[in-house]
Residue, then its C-alpha position, 0 to 999 in steps of 0.5 A: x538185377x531184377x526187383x526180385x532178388x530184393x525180395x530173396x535177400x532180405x529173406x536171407x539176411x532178414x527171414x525172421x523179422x517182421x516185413x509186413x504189417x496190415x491194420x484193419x482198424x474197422x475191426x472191433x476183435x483186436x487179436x495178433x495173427x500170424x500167417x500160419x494161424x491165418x492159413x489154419x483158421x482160413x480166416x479172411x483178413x476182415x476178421x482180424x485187427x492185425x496180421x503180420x508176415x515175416x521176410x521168409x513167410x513173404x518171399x515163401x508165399x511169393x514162391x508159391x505163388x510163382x510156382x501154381x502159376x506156372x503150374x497152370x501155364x504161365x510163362x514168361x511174358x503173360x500178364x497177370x492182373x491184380x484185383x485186391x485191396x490192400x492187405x498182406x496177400x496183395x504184395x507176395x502176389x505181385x513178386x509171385x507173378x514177376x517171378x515166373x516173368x509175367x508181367x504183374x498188371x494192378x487194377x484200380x479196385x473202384x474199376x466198375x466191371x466195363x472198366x475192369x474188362x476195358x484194362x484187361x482186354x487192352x493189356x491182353x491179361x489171361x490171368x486174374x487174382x482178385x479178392x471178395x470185394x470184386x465177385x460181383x464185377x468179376x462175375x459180370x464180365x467173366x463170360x465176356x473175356x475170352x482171352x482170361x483162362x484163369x480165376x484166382x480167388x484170394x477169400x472165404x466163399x469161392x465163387x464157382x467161377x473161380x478157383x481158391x487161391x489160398x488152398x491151392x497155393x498153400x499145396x505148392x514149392x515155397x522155392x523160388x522157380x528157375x525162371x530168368x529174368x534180366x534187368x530188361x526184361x518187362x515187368x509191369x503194365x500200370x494203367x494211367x489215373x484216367x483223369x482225362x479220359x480212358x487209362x492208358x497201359x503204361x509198360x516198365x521194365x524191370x531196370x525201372x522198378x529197381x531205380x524206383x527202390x534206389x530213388x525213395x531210398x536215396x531221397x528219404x535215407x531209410x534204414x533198416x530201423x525205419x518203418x514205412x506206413x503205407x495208406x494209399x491203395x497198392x494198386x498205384x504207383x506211388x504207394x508201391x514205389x515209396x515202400x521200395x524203398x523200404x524193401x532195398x533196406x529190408x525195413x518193416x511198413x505197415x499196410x492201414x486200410x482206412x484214412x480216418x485221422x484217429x486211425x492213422x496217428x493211433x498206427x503211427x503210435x503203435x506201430x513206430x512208424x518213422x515215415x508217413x506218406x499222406x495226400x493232402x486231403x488226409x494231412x488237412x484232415x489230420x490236422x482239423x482233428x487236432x485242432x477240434x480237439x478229437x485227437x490228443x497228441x500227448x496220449x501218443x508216441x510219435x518221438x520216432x516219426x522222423x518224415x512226413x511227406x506228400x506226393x500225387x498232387x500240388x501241395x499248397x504251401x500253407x498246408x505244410x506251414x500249419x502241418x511244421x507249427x503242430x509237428x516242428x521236428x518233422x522232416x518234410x519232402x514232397x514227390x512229383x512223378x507219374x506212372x509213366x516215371x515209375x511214380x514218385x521221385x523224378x523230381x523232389x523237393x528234398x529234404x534239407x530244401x525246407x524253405x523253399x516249400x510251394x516248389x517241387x524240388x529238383x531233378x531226382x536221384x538219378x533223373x533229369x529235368x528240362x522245361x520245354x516250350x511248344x517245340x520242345x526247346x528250353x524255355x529261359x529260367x523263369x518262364x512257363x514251359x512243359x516240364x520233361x524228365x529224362x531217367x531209367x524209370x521210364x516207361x517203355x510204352x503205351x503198350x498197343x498205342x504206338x500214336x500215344x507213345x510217339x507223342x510223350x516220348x522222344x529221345x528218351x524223354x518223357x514229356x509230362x503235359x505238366x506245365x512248369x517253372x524254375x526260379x532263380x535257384x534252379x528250384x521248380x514250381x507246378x503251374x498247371x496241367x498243360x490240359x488244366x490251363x484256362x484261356x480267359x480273354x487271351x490270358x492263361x490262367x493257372x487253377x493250381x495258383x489259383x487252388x493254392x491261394x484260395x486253399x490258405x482261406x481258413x473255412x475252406x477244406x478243399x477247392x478246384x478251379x476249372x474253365x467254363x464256357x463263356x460266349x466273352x471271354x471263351x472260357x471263365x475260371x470257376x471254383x468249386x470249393x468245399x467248405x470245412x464241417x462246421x464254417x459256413x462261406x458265401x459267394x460275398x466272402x470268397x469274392x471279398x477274400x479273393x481281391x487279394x488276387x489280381x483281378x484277371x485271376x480271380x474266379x468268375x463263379x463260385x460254386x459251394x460242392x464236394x470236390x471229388x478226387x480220385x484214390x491217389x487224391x487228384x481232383x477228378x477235374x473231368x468229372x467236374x467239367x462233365x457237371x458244370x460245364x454248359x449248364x446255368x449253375x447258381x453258386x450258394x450259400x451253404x454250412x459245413 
């Protein structure tokens, strides 16, 4: 069934219960806001700490939504972009554009105004939604889309190229439209991450947002009782798809905006939340305040935070050692996917698979995995391959890019460019991206392992390897290693620390910057080639 009758039952079952939650902690007036006083006041979500939507006000809105829009021409097919920060209009938005069959088309809200008009014009949108983070972008670029007719503005201060969201949907059925919708039916276009050059327009169906809610469901056992906190920005796949899984149980999450670490442990206190999903910048963060003695865990309840886990990126090992030695009880998975797998979940650790932390996991709930070598045949177990996953998540396309698609996708399997393994037991380890791997003197060299062992240095908060030219050797491994406030490192004792290391692994250049990641936390690696690749850089001492 499509993913909106999801959002019809728990109406049903569920109206009056709380859905969802959004915390706005950079807001000093703390005040409790319902959706009909928000809508009275005409108040924009900056002004209030917290604001809630219960099932029925949700799936009412998304009504209204579904109903302004096809009131305007929209049909089934159409796509309609999403330009919002996290916030309760963000998701009834969404289910109210798949209910009038569009296709809900999310944009990564650091798009600069070419890149929004790039997205837009690749995934033929002629709708857009966006809030007032966005009417200087929008504002540039809206006499350069012929082919957007419509302007939907979700704020205070409309700006006159647009049209008020709020006012007109709120004059609008909140009953659901009688549109048709199958399980085959497209969905959703996702636009890649964009780390390795201009995103690409990823096309799901409806039957793989629905296995996504079975997948996070299956991995994590949420409950009706669970609440879900969500941190990452909507947009991506991986915050949507791991609150599916809440939305199969009809569970409450809560929507923070912030990633401060007082912040997130306060909303877990307060709000109850029993899973947590971080990036791991945000988990080490978390655990240098308490070790700084800036958060006191005794002055919280967190008896009922029951899960933590982490997606989007290698997980170094040690990381989840310390995060077991502050938090013991908590259970620990992590997920590996891609937006072109509907995100998190084609593979996971598990979580009764503690032990063997450092790997990836296992084939998800209802995926398969094989690790290919460059003719797409199985490698033996323990060797270095191209991890391909095969599943009802995948995406049906590159959507305009037939090339693009023929080269990911055969027989009905995804092939990831990530570069993997699998030990003794069936378990799989992250090695690299096939693109990421550097050739050094005809040896391959992995940056993740790489990462992973410079990560358990205890001055270091976050690092990047990458290959630079060398007229030997073709390429050298150069890490670019970001130093914890307060320590101080030089080029002598990362090189001191690294001879645990074989030597043909060890990093030629060291080089003390700020690692740059992108909002689902992906080391930005293009734009650290685009900085230190070519150029004579120095390697320096400097203190955090």
């Amino acid at each position: 069934m499509p993913i909106t009758q999801l959002l019809e039952q728990n109406a049903a079952k569920y109206g009056d219960e709380i859905a969802l939650v959004e915390i706005n902690p950079e807001v000093q007036e703390i005040r409790r806001v319902t959706w009909k006083e928000y809508e009275l006041i005409e108040s924009g979500s900056s002004e209030n700490y917290r604001r809630e939507i219960t099932w029925s006000v949700f799936n009412e809105k998304a009504n209204r939504c579904a109903n302004l829009l096809i009131s305007r021409g929209i049909k089934k097919g159409d796509k309609v972009g999403i330009l919002l920060m996290n916030g309760l209009e963000w998701l009834p938005v969404y289910f109210g554009i798949l209910k009038t069959g569009a296709l809900a088309v999310p944009l990564n809200y650091r798009y600069t105004s070419d890149e929004i008009k790039y997205c837009v014009e690749l995934a033929d949108v002629n709708t857009v939604v966006f809030g007032p983070e966005f009417i200087g972008r929008m504002e540039e670029i809206c006499d350069k889309l012929p082919s957007v007719k419509l302007q939907f503005y979700v704020g205070d201060n409309c700006p006159t190229f647009a049209e008020n969201y709020l006012h007109l949907a709120a004059n609008y059925s909140s009953t659901a439209p009688d549109i048709s919708i199958s399980d085959d039916d497209d969905a959703a276009i996702y636009f890649s991450s964009g780390t390795t050059g201009f995103p690409k327009a990823i096309l799901h169906r409806h039957e793989a947002l629905m296995h996504s809610c079975r997948v996070e469901q299956n991995h994590h056992k949420q409950t009706h009782e669970d609440v879900f906190l969500c941190i990452p920005p909507l947009y991506h796949t991986g915050a949507k798809m791991h609150w599916f899984g809440s939305l199969l149980v009809g569970g409450k999450a809560v929507l923070l905006k912030g990633v401060k670490p007082k912040n997130i442990i306060q909303t877990v206190s307060e709000e109850h939340c029993s899973i947590v999903w971080l990036l791991v910048p945000w988990a080490q963060d978390i655990l240098d305040a308490i070790d700084r003695g800036d958060i006191d865990l005794s002055q919280y309840n967190l008896s009922q935070w029951r899960l933590m886990h982490i997606g989007a990126q290698p997980v170094p090992p040690s990381l989840i050692k310390r995060w077991k030695k502050v938090f013991p009880d908590h259970m620990y998975d992590t997920n590996y996917g891609l937006s072109e797998s509907i995100g998190p979940g084609c593979v996971h650790l598990g979580i009764e698979n503690i032990s063997k932390v450092g790997a990836i996991g296992v084939a998800g709930y209802g995926w398969n995995v094989r690790i290919v070598d460059e003719n797409r045949q199985t490698v033996s177990r323990g060797e270095v391959g191209e991890l391909a996953v095969n599943g009802p998540g995948v995406m049906k396309c590159y959507y305009k890019d037939q090339k693009a698609t023929d080269e990911v996708l055969q027989d009905g399997w995804l092939y990831t460019g990530d570069m993997a393994q699998e030990d003794e037991d069936g378990f799989i380890y992250l090695v690299d991206r096939k693109k990421d791997v550097i050739i050094s003197g005809g040896e391959n060299l992995y940056p993740v392992q790489i990462e992973d062992f410079l990560r358990s240095n205890p001055v270091i908060k976050d690092v990047a390897v990458i290959g630079l030219p060398d007229h030997r050797l073709g390429e050298i491994a150069a890490a670019i290693i970001e130093v914890k406030p307060g320590f101080s490192a030089t080029t002598e004792d990362i090189n001191e620390f690294c001879k645990d290391l074989p030597r043909y692994k060890r990093p030629h250049k060291i080089i003390f910057a700020d690692v740059p990641r992108n909002p689902t936390g992906k080391i930005e690696k293009p734009k650290l080639r685009k900085i230190y690749c070519g150029e004579s850089v120095v390697a320096s001492q400097i203190k955090g």
